[in-house]
C-alpha positions in Angstrom: 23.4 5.6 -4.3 23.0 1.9 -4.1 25.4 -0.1 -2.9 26.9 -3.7 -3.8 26.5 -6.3 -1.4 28.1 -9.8 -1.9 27.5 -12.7 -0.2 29.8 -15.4 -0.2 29.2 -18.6 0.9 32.6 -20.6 2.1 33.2 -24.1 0.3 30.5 -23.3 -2.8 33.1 -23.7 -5.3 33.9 -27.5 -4.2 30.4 -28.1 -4.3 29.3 -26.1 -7.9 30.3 -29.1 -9.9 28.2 -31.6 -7.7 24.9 -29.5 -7.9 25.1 -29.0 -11.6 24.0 -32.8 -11.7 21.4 -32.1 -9.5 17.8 -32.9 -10.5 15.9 -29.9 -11.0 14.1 -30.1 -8.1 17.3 -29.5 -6.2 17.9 -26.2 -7.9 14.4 -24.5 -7.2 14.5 -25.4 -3.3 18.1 -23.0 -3.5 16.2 -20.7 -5.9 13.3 -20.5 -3.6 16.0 -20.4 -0.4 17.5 -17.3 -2.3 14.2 -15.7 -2.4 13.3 -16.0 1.0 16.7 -14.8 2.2 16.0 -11.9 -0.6 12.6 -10.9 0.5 14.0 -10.2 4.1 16.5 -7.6 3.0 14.2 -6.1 0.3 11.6 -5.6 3.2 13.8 -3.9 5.5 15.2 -1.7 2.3 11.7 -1.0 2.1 11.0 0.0 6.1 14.1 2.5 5.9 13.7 3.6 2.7 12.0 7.7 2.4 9.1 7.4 0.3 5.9 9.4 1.9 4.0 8.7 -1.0 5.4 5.0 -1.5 6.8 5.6 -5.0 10.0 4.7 -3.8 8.9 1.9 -1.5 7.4 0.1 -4.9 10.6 0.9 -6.6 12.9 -1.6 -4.3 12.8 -5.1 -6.3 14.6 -8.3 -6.7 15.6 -10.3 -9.3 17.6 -13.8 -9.3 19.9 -15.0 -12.2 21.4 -18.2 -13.1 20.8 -21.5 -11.6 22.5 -24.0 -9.8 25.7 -22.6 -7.3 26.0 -19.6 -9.8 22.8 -18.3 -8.4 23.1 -14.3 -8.9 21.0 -11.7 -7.0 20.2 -8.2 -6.8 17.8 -6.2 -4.6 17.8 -2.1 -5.6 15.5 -0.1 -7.3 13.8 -1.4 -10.6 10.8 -1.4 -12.7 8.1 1.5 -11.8 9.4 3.7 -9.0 13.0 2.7 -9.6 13.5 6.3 -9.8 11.8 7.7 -6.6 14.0 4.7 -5.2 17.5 6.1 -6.9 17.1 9.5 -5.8 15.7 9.0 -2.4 19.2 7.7 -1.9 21.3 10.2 -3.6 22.6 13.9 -1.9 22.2 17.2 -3.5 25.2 19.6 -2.5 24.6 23.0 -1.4 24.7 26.0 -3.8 23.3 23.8 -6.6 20.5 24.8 -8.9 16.9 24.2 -7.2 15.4 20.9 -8.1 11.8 21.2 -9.6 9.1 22.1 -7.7 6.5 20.2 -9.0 7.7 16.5 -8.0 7.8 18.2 -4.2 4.0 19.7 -4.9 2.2 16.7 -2.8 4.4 16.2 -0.2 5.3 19.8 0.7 1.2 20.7 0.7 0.6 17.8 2.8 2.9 19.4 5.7 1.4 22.5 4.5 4.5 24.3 3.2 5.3 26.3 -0.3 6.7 24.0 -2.5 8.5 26.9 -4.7 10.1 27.6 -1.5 11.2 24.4 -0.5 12.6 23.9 -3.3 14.6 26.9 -3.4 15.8 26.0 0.2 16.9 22.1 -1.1 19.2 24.3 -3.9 20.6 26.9 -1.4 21.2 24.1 1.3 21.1 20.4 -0.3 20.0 17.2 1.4 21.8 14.6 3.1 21.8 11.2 1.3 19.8 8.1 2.9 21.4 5.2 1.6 19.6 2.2 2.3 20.9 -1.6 1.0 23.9 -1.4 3.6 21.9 -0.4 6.6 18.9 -2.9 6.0 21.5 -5.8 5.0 23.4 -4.7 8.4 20.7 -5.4 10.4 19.3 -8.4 9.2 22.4 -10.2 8.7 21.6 -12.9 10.4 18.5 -13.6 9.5 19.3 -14.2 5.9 22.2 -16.2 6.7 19.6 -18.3 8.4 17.8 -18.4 5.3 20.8 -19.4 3.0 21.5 -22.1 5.6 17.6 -22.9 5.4 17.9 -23.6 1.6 21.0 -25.4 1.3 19.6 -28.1 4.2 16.5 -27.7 2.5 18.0 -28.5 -0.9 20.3 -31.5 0.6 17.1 -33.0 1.6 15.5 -32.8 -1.5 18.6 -34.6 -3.3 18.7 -37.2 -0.8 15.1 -38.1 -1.3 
């Protein structure tokens, strides 16, 4: 299951008022800034991610709302692959009806195994879940508070100018 991630950025709020009369220029350098900082933790999702035919590698996206200090962000599954993303993440308990065969077909063949039969093992044993936003954010942690640093000088300079 995805998980929700905020970032919170000490002393915003005494500063949302002054960047609302920001030229526009000011705002895309953040919205670019968020992007960057984005892109890092959307590739990592993407490293850790299990995906062997990259279904669920193309399903991890990002989108950014709003504008100004209410920038909003989200990187998770979306769009095509957004559900080879969802379940890639999710368990399957033990005891449970077998999932379809025909979705394993590719990758079971490939490591030359019966499908019907691997899929009868996933119902009898389940699968342990791989969740992957919290890991990928862990690690690069400091990297995209780099980035968010990046954008906010990035976006002072641009409004002194």
């Amino acid at each position: 299951m995805p998980a929700n991630l905020t970032v919170r950025v000490d002393g915003l709020e005494h500063a949302s008022a002054a960047m609302r009369k920001l030229p526009p220029e000011v705002r895309l350098e953040m919205r670019k800034g968020m992007h960057r900082a984005l892109t890092i933790v959307q590739d990592e999702m993407k490293q850790r991610i299990h995906s062997p035919a990259g279904h669920a590698r193309a399903g991890i996206k990002q989108a950014i709302r709003g504008s100004g200090a209410t920038l909003k962000a989200r990187v998770g599954p979306k769009g095509r692959g957004a559900r080879a993303a969802t379940f890639s993440q999710r368990s399957r308990a033990a005891g449970r009806t077998p999932p379809p065969a025909g979705p394993l077909r590719r990758w079971a063949r490939a490591r030359g195994l019966n499908p019907y039969a691997l899929a009868k093992s996933i119902g009898r044993r389940g699968v342990k879940a791989l969740p992957v936003a919290r890991p990928a954010y862990n690690a690069k942690h400091t990297q995209v508070e780099a980035a968010f640093k990046a954008a906010i000088e990035g976006a002072l300079r641009t409004a002194v100018r």
